[in-house]
C-alpha positions in Angstrom: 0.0 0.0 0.0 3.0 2.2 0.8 4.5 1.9 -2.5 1.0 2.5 -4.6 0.5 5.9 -2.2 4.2 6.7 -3.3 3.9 6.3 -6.8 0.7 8.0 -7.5 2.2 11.4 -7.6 4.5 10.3 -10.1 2.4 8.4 -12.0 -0.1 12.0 -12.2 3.0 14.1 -13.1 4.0 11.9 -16.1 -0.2 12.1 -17.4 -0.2 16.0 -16.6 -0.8 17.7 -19.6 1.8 20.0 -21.0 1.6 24.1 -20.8 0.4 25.3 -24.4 2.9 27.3 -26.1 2.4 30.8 -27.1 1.4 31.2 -30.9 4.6 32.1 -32.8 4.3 35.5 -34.6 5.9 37.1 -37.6 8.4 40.2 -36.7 6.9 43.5 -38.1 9.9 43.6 -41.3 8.8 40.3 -42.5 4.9 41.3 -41.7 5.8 44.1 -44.0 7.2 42.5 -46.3 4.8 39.7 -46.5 2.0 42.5 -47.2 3.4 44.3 -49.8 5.6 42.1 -51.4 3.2 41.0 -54.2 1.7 43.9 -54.6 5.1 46.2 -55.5 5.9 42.7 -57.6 2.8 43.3 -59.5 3.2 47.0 -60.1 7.0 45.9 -61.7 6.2 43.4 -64.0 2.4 45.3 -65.0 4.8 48.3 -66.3 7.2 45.6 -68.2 4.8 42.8 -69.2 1.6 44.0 -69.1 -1.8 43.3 -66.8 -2.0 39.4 -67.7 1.7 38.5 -66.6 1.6 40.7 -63.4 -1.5 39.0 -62.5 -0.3 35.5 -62.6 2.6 36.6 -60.6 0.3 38.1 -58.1 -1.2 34.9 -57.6 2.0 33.1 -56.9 2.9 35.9 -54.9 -0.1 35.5 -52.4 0.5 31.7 -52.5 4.3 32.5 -51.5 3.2 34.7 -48.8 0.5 32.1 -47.2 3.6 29.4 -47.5 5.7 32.0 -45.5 3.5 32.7 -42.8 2.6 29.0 -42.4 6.5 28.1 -42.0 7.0 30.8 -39.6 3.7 30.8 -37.1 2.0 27.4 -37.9 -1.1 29.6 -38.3 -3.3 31.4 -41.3 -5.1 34.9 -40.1 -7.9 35.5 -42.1 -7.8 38.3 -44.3 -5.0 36.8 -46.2 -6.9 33.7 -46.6 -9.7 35.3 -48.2 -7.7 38.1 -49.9 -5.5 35.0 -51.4 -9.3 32.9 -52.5 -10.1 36.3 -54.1 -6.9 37.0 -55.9 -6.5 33.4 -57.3 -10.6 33.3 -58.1 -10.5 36.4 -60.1 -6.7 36.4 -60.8 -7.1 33.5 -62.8 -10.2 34.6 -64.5 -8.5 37.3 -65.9 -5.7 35.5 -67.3 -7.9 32.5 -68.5 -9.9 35.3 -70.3 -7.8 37.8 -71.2 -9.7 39.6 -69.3 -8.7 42.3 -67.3 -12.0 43.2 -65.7 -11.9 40.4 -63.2 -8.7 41.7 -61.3 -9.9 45.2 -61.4 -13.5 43.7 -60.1 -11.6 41.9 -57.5 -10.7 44.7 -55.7 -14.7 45.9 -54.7 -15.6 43.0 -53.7 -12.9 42.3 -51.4 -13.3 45.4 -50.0 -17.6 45.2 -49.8 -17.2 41.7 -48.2 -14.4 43.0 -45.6 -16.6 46.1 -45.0 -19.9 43.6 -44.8 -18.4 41.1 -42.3 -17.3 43.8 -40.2 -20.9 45.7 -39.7 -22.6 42.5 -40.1 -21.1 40.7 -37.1 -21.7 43.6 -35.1 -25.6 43.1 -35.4 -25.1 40.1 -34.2 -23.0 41.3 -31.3 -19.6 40.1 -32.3 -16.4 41.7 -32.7 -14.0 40.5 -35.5 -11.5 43.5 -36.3 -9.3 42.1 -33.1 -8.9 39.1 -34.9 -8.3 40.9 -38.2 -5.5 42.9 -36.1 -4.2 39.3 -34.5 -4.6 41.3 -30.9 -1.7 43.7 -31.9 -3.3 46.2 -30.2 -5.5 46.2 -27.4 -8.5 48.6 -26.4 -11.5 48.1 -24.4 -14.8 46.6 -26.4 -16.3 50.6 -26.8 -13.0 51.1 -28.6 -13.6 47.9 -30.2 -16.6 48.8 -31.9 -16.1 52.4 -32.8 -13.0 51.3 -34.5 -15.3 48.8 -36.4 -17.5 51.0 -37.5 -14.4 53.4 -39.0 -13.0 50.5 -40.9 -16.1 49.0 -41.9 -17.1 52.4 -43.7 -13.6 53.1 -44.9 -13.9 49.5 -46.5 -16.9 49.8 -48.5 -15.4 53.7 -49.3 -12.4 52.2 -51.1 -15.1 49.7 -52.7 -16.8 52.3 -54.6 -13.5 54.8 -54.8 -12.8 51.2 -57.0 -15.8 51.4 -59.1 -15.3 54.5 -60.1 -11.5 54.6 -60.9 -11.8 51.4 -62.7 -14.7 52.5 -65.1 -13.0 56.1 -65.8 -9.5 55.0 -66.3 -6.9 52.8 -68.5 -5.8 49.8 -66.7 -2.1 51.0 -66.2 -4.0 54.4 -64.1 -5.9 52.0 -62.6 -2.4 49.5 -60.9 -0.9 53.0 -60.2 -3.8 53.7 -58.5 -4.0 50.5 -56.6 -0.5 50.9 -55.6 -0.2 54.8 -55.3 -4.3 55.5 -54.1 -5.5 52.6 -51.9 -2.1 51.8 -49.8 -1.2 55.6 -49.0 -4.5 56.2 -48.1 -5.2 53.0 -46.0 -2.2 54.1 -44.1 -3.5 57.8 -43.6 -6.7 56.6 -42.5 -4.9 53.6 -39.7 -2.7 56.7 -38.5 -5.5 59.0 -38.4 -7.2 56.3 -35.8 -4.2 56.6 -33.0 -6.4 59.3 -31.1 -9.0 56.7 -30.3 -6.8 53.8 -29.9 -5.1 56.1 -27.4 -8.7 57.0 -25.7 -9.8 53.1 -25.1 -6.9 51.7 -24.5 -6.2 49.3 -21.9 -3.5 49.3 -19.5 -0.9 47.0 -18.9 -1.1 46.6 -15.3 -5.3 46.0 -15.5 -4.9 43.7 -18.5 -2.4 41.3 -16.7 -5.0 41.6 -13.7 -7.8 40.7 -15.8 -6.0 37.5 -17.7 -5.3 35.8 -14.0 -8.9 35.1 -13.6 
């Protein structure tokens, strides 16, 4: 009986199950990098080669970058996931067509559906921009929301700013625009959010507090 009462500790240390490790993430250069890699890619060879070439390497180029990512975090967030569906959907549509409408196309409705999943899950009381941001930063739920709103509006703005670029100009405007419009933009407008990131955020001291219960 001794030597069962003994062992039993043992036997429940080796069945214990072990800590979960903390998600790997990429460092903010290779995020970077990752992110606009393809697109500067397909603004190159679209000057060189035309639309149809820079398209199909777009698509590898979004493939390359899921591939990355996977290597380096063992995880996939979401918006590339459907960004990459989109681009290799429409992306191959255009080459398989010669049809350069289906790239330019591709860029409303990625933004519409970003912009719609946003607002949508808000209705139904969820929040899914801190998993579009991977929890990089980290603001009360008020914050959370208002900051939804912003980018669900500024998603279905560059939709239609889309619409009415790509039915007024030549398709070499239109990459300059998608490289020179949307990305300077898009950064102005995450910039231009620091104020209320700043109002709701959360400190450190009452976030550790709050993750020991």
């Amino acid at each position: 009986m001794t030597q069962d009462t003994t062992n039993r500790p043992q036997l429940e240390e080796k069945t214990a199950a072990p800590a979960q490790q903390p998600r790997k993430k990429l460092s903010p250069l290779l995020k970077i990098a990752l992110e606009l890699g393809p697109l500067i890619v397909f603004f190159v060879v679209n000057g060189r080669y035309g639309i149809f070439a820079a398209t199909g390497v777009l698509m590898a180029g979004v493939l390359l970058t899921l591939a990355v990512s996977w290597a380096v975090t063992k995880h996939l967030p979401a918006m590339p996931v459907v960004t990459a569906v989109l681009v290799l959907v429409f992306g191959g549509l255009t080459v398989f067509l010669q049809d350069e409408t289906f790239i330019k196309l591709k860029v409303t409705i990625l933004y519409s559906m970003f912009g719609t999943a946003l607002i949508g899950a808000l209705y139904f009381g969820k929040l899914l921009l801190p998993i579009v941001f991977d929890m990089a930063i980290h603001i009360d739920d008020a914050g959370w929301r208002k900051l939804t709103w912003r980018w669900g509006l500024f998603f279905f703005f560059l939709a239609g700013l889309n619409e009415v670029v790509r039915h007024t100009v030549s398709t070499p405007d239109w990459v300059n625009f998608k490289v020179f419009g949307i990305l300077p933009l898009t950064l102005i407008f995450a910039i231009a959010q620091a104020p209320l990131i700043m109002r709701h955020e959360i400190p450190a001291e009452e976030e550790d507090s709050e993750s020991h219960f």
